[in-house]
DODOSE-475798 format. One line per 3 residues: number of its first residue (from 0); their letters; for each residue y, z, x of C-alpha. Coordinates in steps of 0.25 Angstrom, whole numbers. Layout:
% DODOSE-475798
NUM = A = Y:Z:X | ...
This chain:
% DODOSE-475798
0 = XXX = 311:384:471 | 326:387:466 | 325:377:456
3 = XXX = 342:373:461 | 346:386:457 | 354:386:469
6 = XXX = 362:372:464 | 363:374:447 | 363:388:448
9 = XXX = 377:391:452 | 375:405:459 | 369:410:445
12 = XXX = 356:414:447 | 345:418:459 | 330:417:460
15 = XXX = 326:431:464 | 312:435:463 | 307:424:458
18 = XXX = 318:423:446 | 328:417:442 | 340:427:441
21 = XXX = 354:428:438 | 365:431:450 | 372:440:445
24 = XXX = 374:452:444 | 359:460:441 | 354:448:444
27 = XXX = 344:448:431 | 332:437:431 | 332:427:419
30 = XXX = 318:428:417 | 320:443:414 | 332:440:406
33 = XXX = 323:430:397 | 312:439:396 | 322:449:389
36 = XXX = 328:441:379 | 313:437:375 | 308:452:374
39 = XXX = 318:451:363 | 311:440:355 | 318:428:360
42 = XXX = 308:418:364 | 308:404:366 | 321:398:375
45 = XXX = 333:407:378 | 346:404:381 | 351:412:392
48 = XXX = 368:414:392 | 375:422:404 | 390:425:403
51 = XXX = 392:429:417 | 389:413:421 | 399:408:411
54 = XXX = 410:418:416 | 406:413:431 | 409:401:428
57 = XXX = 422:402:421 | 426:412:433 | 423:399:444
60 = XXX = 430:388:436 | 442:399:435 | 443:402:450
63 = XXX = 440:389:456 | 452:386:448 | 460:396:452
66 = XXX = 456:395:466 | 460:380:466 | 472:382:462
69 = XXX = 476:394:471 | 473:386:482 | 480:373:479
72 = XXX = 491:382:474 | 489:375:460 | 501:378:450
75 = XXX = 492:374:438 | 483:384:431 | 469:384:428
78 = XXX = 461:387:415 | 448:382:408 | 441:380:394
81 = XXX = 426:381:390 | 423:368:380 | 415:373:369
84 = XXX = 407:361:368 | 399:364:381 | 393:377:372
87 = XXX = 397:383:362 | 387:394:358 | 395:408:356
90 = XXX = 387:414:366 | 393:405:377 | 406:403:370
93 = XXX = 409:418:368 | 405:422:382 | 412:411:388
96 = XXX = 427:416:380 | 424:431:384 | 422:428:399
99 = XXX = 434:416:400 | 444:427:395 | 449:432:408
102 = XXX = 451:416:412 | 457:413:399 | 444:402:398
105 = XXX = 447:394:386 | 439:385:377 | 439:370:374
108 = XXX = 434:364:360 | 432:350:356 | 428:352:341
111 = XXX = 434:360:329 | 422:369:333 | 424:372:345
114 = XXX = 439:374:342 | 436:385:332 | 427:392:344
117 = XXX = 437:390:354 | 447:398:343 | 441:407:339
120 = XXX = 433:413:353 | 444:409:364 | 451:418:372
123 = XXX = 465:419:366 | 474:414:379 | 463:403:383
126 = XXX = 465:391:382 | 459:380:372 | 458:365:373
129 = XXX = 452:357:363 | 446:342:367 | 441:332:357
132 = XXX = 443:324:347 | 453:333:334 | 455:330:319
135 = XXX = 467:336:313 | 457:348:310 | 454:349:324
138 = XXX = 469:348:328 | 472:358:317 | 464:369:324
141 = XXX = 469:368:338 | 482:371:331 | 477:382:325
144 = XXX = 472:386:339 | 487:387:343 | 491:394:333
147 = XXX = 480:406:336 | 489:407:349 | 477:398:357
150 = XXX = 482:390:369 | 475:377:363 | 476:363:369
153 = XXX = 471:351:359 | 468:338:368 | 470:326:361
156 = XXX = 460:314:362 | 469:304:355 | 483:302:350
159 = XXX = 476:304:336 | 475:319:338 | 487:322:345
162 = XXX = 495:316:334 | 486:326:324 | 492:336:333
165 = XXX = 506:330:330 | 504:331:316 | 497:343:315
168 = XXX = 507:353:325 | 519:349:312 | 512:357:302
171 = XXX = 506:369:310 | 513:380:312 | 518:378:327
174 = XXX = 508:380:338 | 505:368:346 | 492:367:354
177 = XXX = 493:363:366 | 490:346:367 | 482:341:379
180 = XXX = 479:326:379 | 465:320:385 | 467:309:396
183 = XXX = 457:299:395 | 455:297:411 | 449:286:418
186 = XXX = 441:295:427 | 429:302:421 | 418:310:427
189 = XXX = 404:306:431 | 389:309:427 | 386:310:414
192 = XXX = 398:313:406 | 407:306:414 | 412:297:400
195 = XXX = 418:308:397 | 431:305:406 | 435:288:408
198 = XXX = 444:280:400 | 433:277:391 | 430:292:388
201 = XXX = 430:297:375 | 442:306:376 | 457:306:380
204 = XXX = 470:298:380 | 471:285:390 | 487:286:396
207 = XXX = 493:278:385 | 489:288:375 | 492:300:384
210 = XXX = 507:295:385 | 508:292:369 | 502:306:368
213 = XXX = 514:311:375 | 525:302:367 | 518:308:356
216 = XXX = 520:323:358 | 534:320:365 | 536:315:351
219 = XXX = 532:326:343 | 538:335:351 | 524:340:356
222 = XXX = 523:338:370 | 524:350:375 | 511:355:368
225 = XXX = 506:343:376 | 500:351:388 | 488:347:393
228 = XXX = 478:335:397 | 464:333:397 | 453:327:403
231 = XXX = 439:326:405 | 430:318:414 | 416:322:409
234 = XXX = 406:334:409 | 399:338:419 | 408:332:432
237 = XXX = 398:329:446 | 409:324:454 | 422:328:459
240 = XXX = 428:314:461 | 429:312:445 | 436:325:443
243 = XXX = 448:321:454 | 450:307:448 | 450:312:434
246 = XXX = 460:323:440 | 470:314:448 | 469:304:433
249 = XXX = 473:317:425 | 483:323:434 | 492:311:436
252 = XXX = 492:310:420 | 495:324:419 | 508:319:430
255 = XXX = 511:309:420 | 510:315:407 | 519:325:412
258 = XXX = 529:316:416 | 528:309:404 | 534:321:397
261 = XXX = 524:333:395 | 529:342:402 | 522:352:394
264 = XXX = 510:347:400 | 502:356:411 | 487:356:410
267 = XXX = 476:346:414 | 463:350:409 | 451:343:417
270 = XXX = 441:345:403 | 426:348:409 | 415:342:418
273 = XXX = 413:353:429 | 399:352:432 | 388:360:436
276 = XXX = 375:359:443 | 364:357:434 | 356:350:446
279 = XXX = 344:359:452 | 342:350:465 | 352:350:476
282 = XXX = 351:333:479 | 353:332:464 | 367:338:461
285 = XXX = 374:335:449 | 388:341:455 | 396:339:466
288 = XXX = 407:346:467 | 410:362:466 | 419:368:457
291 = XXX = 429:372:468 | 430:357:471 | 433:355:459
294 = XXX = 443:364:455 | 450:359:469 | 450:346:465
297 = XXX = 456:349:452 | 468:359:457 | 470:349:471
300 = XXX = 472:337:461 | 479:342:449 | 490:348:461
303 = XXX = 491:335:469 | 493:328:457 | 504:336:451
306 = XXX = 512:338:465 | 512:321:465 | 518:321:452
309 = XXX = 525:332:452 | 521:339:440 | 515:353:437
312 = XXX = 501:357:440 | 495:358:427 | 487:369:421
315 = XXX = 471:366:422 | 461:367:413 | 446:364:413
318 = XXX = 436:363:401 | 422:364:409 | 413:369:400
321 = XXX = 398:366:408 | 403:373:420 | 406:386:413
324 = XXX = 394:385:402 | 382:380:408 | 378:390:419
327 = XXX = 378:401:407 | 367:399:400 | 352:398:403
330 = XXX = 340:392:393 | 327:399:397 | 312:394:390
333 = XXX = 299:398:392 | 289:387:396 | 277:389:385
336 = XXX = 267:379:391 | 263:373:403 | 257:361:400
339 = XXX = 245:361:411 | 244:375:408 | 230:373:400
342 = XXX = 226:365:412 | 217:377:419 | 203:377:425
345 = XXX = 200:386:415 | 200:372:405 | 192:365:413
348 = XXX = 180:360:403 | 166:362:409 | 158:349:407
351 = XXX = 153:338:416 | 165:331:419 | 167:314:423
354 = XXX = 170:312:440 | 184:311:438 | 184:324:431
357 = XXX = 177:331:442 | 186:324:454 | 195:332:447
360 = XXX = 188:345:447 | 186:341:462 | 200:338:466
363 = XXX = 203:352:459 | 195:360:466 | 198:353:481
366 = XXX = 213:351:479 | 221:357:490 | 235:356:498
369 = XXX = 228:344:504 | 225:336:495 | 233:340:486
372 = XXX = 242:328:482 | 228:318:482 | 222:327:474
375 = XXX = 233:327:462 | 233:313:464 | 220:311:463
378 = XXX = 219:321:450 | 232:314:440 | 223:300:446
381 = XXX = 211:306:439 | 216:311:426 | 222:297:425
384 = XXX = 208:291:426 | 203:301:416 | 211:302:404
387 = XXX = 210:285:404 | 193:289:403 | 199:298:395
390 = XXX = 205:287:387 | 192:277:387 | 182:288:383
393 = XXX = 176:292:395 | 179:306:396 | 182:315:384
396 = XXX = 192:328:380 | 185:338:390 | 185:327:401
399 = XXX = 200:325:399 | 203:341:398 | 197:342:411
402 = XXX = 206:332:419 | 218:336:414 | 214:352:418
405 = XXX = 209:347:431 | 220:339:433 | 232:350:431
408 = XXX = 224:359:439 | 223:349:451 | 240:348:448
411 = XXX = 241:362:449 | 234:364:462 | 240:352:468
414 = XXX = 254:357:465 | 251:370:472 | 245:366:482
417 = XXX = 255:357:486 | 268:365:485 | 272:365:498
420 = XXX = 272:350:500 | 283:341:502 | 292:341:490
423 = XXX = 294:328:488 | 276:326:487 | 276:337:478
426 = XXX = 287:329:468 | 278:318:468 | 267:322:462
429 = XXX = 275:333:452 | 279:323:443 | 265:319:439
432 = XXX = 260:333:437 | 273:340:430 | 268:352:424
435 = XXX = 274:352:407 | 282:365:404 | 283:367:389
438 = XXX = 297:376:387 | 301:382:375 | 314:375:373
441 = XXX = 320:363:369 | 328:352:377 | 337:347:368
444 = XXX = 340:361:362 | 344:369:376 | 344:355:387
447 = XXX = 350:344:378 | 357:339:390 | 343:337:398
450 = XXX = 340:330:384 | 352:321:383 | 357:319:397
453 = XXX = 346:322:406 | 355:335:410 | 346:342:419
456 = XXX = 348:359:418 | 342:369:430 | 328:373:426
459 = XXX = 319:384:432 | 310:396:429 | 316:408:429
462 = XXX = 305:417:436 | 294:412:445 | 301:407:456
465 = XXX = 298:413:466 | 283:406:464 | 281:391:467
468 = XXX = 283:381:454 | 276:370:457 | 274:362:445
471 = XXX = 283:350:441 | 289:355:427 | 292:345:416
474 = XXX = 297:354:404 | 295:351:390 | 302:357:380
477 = XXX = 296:361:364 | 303:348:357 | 294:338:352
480 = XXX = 302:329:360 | 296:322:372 | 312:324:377
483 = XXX = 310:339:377 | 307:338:391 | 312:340:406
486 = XXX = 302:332:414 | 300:333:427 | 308:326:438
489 = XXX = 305:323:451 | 320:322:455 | 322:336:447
492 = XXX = 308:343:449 | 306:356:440 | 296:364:445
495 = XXX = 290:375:437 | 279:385:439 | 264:384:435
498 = XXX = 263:399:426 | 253:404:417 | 261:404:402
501 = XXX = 251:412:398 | 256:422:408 | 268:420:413
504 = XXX = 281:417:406 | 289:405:410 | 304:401:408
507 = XXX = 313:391:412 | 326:391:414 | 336:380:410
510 = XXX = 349:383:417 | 364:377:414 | 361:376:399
513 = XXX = 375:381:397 | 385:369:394 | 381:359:381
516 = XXX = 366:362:381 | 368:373:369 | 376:366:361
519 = XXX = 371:351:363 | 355:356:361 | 349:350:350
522 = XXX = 339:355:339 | 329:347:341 | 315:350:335
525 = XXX = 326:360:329 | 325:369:341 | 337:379:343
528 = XXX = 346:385:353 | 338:395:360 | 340:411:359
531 = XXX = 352:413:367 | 357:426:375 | 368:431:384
534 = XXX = 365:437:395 | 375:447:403 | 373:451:418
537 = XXX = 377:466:422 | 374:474:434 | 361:481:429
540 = XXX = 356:466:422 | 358:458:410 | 361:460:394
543 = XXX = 356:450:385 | 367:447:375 | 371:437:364
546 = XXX = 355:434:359 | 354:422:350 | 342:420:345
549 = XXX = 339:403:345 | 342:398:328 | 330:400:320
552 = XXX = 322:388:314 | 330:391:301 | 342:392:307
555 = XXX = 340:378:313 | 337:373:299 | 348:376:293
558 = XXX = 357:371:304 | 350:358:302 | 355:360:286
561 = XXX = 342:364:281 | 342:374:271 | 332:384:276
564 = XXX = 329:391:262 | 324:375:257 | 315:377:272
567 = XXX = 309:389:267 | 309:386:252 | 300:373:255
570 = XXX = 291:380:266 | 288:393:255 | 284:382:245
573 = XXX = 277:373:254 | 267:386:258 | 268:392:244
576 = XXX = 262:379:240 | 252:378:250 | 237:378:246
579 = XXX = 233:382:258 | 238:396:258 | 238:408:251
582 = XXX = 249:418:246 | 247:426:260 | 247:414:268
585 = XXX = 260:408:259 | 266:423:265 | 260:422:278
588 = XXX = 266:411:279 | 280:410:273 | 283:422:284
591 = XXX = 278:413:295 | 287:403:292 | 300:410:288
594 = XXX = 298:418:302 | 297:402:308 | 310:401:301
597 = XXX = 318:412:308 | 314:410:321 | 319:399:331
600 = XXX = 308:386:333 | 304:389:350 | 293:391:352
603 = XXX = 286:405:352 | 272:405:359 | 271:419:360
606 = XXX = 260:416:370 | 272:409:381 | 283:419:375
């Protein structure tokens, strides 16, 4: 089993002696990576970063481009901008500005934040764009921007700002940024975030105000700062059709617009929503088009449009930020439990057991590839029958322990013996005898989308695989919530191997956590981002760089406005007061906890670590 590497994986990584391995370069396997970072100390999930996956990606969306337009003799150019919203974490950000020097990759913010980021770490000729609603503050900045010598574009949202811009560009001192006006299109995308384009969308101006726009700047002498439009049709675009109606809406108004007067006017930026393939079955796919279709489509368009009108072929720009992001990064956890894992002949109870019980001693002992499937029929039947004896009194504890032991082991025979059937039995009987993997993560810290959206991300082991999983894997993370948990799908079925946690270690891999994932994840039960870590491919292997270990409990505290002395103050009186214990206990202790204090809240089962 591949587990559809071949169809999210995007040529990134092999399975080579059972392991799940990078292609590239020394070819280093992921399991060994992870075992290194934890021989120095860092347990629980990690968060695995490679910068040779974000420059591959910026590379590809720069030659498709390219490509495109050499061949349909395109007199436009091409260039591109990372939104910060989609991760903002230094270790992505500051890799992602080093590799995008040589393609003068720029950066796109949408919050006074994100603006500062963008000025103080982008390369110096790259571009910036800045999308989003601006106060005067806001405004203020991209002006400061231009005058650090940064080729910025501010996109107005609304007439309100670009009158701010008006005002504000009499009492600076002389450099204008760049004005690009959002068109609210009545094409938008599909899926999920298709509300992001439409009339109705949030954004952008509707064609009256894109023609007041332009009186306005005519009038204030500003239109030839005026030199750009915008759009944006939603994130995470399946289908091509969408794109070319949004394109032919765009590139007529581009037409227009200039005509109208902006002659100044020469880019058309498409905003985001190249997708990727976070599917890992082939009849499931989530996107249909490649990116060289798409860059055709975009170049052929934009061209035909502007020979018709007879107007030049503007500059374009995208701001895909999920196509260059999500493929980077890579969150590993160890699975601390399997939940039928105490279920072993070894706890069996001896005693006289009820004829139920002992059927299912029988049906244990005669199981085989023949009657396999009635068996385990006949087994989840039984323990039905018991635990409502059970229920009414007559069987007690030992009785129930018994069936529940018997009845995993008859699961776990039955699976095995039954691997070589007919796919589609074997799915009909997984569901009811999913096998519980306890992971030591959290969902709505590293997976929020799952969470929110039912986002599904490429899951798999990382070693193994060149042994047969056979058990139907629901996973739960270490959140008291009852949401914490991938469960099984029979339309999606995750299967996972049956190991021996008390010999074996076992990880998972959660793939395409790149894009939004960090910086949407939530504290909940106040757990953190996980220990982060670079890691650079060479000829000979592989460095780990950049380790961050995940915020301690403390930290956490204080982000949450605590004030961490008050914590310990209260703790150190609370013991001290205690009755219970000694002046070498209080000690004891008061060291336990402050050691608690300093370290992050995963778990730290030195037995599954």
């Amino acid at each position: 089993m591949n587990y559809g590497i071949d169809i999210w994986g995007n040529d990134n990584y092999i399975i080579d002696d059972g392991k799940v391995k990078l292609k590239a370069l020394s070819q280093p396997a992921l399991i060994d990576i992870v075992k290194d970072v934890r021989k120095q100390g860092h347990t629980g999930p990690l968060l695995l970063r490679f910068p040779h996956l974000i420059e591959k990606q910026i590379d590809f969306v720069y030659s498709q481009f390219n490509r495109a337009m050499k061949e349909f003799q395109y007199k436009g150019k091409f260039n591109a901008l990372y939104p910060l919203k989609v991760n903002q974490f230094p270790n992505f950000v500051k890799n992602l500005v080093k590799l995008g020097t040589d393609y003068n990759y720029g950066l796109e913010a949408g919050s006074k934040a994100e603006l500062l980021l963008a000025m103080a770490y982008n390369n110096p000729t790259a571009p910036i764009t800045v999308n989003g609603f601006k106060d005067n503050e806001m405004i203020d900045l991209g002006f400061i921007a231009s005058e650090m010598g940064y080729n910025i574009t501010l996109t107005i949202e609304g007439l309100n700002e670009l009158e701010s811009i008006i005002h504000t560009s009499k009492k600076r001192f002389g450099y204008m940024p760049n004005i690009g006006l959002r068109v609210r299109l009545h094409s938008s995308g599909a899926g999920v975030w298709a509300k992001s384009g439409g009339i109705n969308s949030k954004f952008g101006l509707t064609s009256t105000e894109l023609i007041k726009a332009v009186k306005l700047l005519e009038k204030n002498n500003l239109l030839d700062s005026f030199t750009m439009i915008h759009f944006h049709i939603g994130s995470q675009i399946t289908e091509i059709p969408p794109v070319k109606k949004a394109l032919r809406e765009a590139g007529n108004i581009y037409a227009e617009l200039k005509k109208l007067g902006a002659i100044h006017l020469n880019s058309i930026n498409l905003g985001g929503g190249l997708a990727i393939e976070y599917s890992q079955y082939q009849d499931k796919l989530l996107r249909n088009y490649t990116l060289s279709e798409y860059t055709n489509d975009v170049v052929y368009l934009l061209k035909e449009i502007s020979h018709k009108k007879n107007v030049t072929e503007p500059d374009i720009y995208i701001e895909s930020g999920r196509y260059i992001a999500a493929h980077h990064a890579l969150l590993v956890a160890p699975v601390l439990e399997l939940f039928s894992g105490e279920y072993t002949a070894e706890k069996l109870i001896p005693k006289k057991n009820p004829p139920l019980i002992q059927e299912l001693y029988d049906l244990y002992n005669t199981i085989n590839k023949n009657n396999a499937f009635e068996f385990l029929h006949d087994s989840i039947d039984h323990m039905e029958s018991l635990l409502t004896l059970f229920d009414l009194g007559y069987i007690d504890l030992e009785d129930r322990s018994n069936t529940e032991v018997l009845v995993n082991l008859i699961i776990k025979k039955a699976v095995i013996l039954l691997k070589d059937k007919n796919y589609e039995e074997l799915l009909s009987i997984q569901e009811s005898v999913q096998e519980r993997y306890l992971v030591n993560f959290s969902i709505f810290q590293s997976l929020p989308d799952f969470w929110g959206l039912e986002q599904h991300f490429p899951m798999m082991p990382l070693d193994k695989l060149d042994e047969e999983a056979t058990r139907s894997a629901s996973i739960w993370d270490i959140t008291c919530d009852s949401d914490g948990e991938i469960s099984f799908n029979p339309k999606k079925p995750l299967f996972l191997h049956d190991v021996d946690l008390s010999k074996d270690d076992y990880f998972l891999g959660f793939f395409l956590v790149g894009a939004y994932q960090e910086v949407l994840g939530m504290k909940h039960n106040l757990f953190t981002h996980p220990t982060e870590v670079s890691v650079t491919l060479n000829k000979e292997g592989y460095e780990i760089e950049n380790i961050t270990a995940a915020q301690s409990i403390s930290d956490i505290f204080e982000d949450l406005d605590y004030d961490i002395k008050e914590i310990e103050n209260n703790l150190k009186s609370k013991i001290e007061n205690s009755n219970l214990i000694d002046n070498n206990m209080q000690k004891h202790i008061l060291a336990e906890i402050n050691m608690l204090l300093k370290d992050n809240g995963y778990l730290k089962n030195e037995e599954y670590q």
